[in-house]
N, C-alpha and C positions, 0 to 999 in steps of 0.2 A: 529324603531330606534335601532340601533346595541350596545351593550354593550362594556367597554372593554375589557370581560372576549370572546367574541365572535370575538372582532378585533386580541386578541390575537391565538384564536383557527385557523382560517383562516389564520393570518402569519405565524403560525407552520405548518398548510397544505402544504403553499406554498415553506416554507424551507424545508420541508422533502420530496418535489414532486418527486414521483420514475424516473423520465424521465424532468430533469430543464426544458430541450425548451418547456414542454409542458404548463407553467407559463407564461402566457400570463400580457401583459401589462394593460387590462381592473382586470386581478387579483389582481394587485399591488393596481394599479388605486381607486379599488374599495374599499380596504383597505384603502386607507390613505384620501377617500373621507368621509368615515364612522366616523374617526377621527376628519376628519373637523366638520359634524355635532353634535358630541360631545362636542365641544366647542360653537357651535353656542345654540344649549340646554342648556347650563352653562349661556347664555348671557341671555335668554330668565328668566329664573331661578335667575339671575340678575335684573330684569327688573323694580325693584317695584321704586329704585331711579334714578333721574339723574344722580347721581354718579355710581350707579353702574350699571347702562343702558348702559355708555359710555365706563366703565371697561371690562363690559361681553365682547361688539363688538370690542372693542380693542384685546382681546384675539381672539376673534373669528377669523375678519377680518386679525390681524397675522399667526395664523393656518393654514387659509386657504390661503393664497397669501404662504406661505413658500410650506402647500402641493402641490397645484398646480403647483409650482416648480417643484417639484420632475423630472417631464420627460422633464422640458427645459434644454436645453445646457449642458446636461449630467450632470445635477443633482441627488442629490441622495436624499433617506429618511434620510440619517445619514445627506446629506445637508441641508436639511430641519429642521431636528431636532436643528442642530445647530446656524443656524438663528434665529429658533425659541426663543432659552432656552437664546440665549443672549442678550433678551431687558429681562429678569427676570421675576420671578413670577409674575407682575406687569402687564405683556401679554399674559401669557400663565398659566394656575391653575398646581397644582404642579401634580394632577392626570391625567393629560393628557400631562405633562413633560414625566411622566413615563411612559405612550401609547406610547410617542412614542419613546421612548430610547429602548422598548418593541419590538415596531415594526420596527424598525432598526436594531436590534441584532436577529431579529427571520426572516428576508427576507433574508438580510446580513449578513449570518453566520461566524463567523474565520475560515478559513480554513488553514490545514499544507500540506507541502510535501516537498520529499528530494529535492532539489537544484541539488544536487550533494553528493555521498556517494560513497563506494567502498565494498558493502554489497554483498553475495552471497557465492557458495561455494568453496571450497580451496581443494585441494591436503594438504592431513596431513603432516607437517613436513613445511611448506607453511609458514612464519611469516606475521601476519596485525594484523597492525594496527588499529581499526577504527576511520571513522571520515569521519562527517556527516555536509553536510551544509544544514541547511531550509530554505522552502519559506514560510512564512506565512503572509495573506493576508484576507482584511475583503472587501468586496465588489471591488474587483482588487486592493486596496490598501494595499501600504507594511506600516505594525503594527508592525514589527519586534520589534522595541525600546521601545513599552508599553507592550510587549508578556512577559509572564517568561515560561520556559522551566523546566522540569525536566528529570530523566531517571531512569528505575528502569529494574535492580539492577543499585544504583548509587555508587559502587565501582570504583576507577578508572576513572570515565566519568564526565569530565569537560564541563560546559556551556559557553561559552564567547560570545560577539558579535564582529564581525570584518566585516570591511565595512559597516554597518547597517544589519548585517546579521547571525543569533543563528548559533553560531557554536559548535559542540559536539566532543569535541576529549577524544581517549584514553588514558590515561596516564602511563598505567601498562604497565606491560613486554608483547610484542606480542604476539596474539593470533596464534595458535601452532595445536590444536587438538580438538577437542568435536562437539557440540553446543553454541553459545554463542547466548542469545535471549534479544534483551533489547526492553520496552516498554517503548516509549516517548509521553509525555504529553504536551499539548500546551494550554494556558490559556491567554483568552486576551478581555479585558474589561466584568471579571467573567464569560466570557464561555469559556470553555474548547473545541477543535476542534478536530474533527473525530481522536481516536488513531491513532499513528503509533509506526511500529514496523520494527526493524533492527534484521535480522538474520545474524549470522556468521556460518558456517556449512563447516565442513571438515570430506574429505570421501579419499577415496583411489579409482585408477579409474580400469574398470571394461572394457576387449578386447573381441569386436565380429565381426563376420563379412564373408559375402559369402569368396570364395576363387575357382577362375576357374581351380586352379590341387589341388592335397594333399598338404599340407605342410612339409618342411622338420623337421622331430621329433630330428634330430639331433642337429638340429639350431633350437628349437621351439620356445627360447625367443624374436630370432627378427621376426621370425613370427608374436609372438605373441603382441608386441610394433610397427608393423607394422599397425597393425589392426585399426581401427575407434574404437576409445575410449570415456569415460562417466565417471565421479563422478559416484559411485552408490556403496550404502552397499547390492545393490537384488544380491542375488547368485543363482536366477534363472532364465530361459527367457520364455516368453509366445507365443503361438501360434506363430510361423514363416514360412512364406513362403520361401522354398527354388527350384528357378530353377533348370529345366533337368541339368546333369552334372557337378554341383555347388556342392562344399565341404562348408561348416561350421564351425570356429574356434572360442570356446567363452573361454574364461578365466578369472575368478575371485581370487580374494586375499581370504586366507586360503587355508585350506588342509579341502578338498570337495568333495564328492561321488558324482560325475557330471553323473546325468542317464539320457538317449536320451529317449525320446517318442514318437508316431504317435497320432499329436494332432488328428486325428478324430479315430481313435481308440481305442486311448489310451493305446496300447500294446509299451514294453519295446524295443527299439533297441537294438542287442546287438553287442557291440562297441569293439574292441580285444583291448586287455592290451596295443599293441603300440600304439593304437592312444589317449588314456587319459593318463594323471599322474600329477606331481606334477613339480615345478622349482622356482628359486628363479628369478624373474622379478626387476631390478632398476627403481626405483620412478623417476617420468618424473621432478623434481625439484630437484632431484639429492640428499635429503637429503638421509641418513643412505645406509646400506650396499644391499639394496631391501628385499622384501619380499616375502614368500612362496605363489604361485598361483597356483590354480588347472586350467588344462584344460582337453578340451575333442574338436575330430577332429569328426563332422556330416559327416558321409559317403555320396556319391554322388548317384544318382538314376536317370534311362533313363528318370523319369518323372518328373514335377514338384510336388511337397509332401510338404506335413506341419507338420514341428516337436516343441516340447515344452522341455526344460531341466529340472529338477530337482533337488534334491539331497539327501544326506542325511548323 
């Protein structure tokens, strides 16, 4: 005969299963079968009067007509539960109320996620807002109106609900530069659902890129805003393959000692004074006056080669 400290340990197996589909409906099944026998033990343990012979099976036979439920017409244990708990203590003993409120909140976990956000990273000088809508839901169903929300750091960041649905907005002045990291907390019939977390992140963007002749150094700027561009604070590049007769043009924000190297070598390329230096590049949002980038021009080679940048 199963415990309920062992019907509990199996429905935490089942909620924590590393791969869901692998949660088979004989797993569920087996669980909420073991619970019936729970109560039919209580009737037996009942048994010494008429009265309470009739009380046991009355418990019992509710138990188990609700868990057997469970997999008709898309019923659930929380269905079940609830059938159960509302003919009263009267049907159901109060510690096998709690088995299965147990084993409803440990099959049927609360689960969060964004709805809809505008979270990711920004061009510095960029203004957001944020603001976050969730979806949270306990066995496919939206809980949102019993959930409460929180957010840390909760400077600034308002909870509301609009349409039946936790909404998180910013209230301070636009986010502008840094990292902004906030961790939200979801809580709903006393469990809390898997963290989530909203990054804001703002970088300045980062120009590389083959090129089939030199560049012209006189015009390096639209050269260099020409290029296939990234967010990134790396001021360096890793391993690169560069085709026969292909130039190289990479460019990062600061003033930068950009040194060329032969990734399988590792010896120094050396680069003549016109084809690195320094320029001031305009911010693709157009905010402030731009700012100082260093580049440097990969020289072209009859063969295909692999070089790496550095600096210092």
């Amino acid at each position: 005969m199963a415990t309920i400290n062992n019907i509990k340990k199996r429905a935490s197996e089942i909620k924590n299963a590393y791969e869901p589909e692998s949660v088979t409906a004989e797993d569920v099944g087996g669980v909420a079968y073991d619970l019936a026998e729970v109560a039919e033990q209580q009737a037996e343990a009942l048994s010494d009067t008429a009265e309470g012979t009739d009380l046991a099976l009355r418990r019992s036979d509710a138990l188990q007509e609700t868990l057997v439920g469970i997999g008709a017409e898309g019923g659930t244990v929380q269905d079940a539960a609830a059938v159960a708990l509302a003919g009263g203590t009267g049907l159901v003993a109060t510690d096998v109320q709690q088995g299965i409120k147990e084993l409803a909140t440990a099959i049927f976990p609360v689960t969060a996620s964004f709805y809809e956000g505008n979270t990711g990273t920004f061009e510095t000088g960029t203004e957001v807002t944020p603001l976050l809508k969730l979806d949270i839901k306990r066995n496919g169903v939206n809980v949102q109106s019993s959930s409460t929300v929180s957010v840390n750091p909760p400077e600034d960041m308002e909870v509301t609900t609009v349409s039946n649905r936790k909404v998180i907005t910013y209230t301070g002045e636009p986010l502008t530069s840094g990292t902004h990291t906030y961790a939200i907390d979801v809580v709903q019939g006393g469990q809390h659902a898997a963290p989530l977390t909203a990054e804001y992140k703002f970088s300045y963007y980062r120009y590389k890129g083959a090129l089939s002749s030199k560049p012209n150094t006189a015009n390096i700027v639209a050269a260099i805003r020409a290029l296939p561009k990234e967010l990134s604070t790396v001021t360096t590049l890793g391993q690169t393959t560069l085709e026969a007769g292909k130039y190289y043009l990479f460019a990062v924000k600061g003033t930068v000692n950009l040194i060329v190297k032969n990734a399988k070598s590792g010896g120094t390329i050396d680069i003549p004074a016109s084809d690195k230096g320094t320029c001031i590049v305009p911010q693709e949002n157009g905010v402030g006056d731009g700012n100082t980038y260093s580049w440097v021009i990969v020289p072209a080679s009859p063969n295909t080669w692999y070089f790496q940048i550095t600096n210092s």
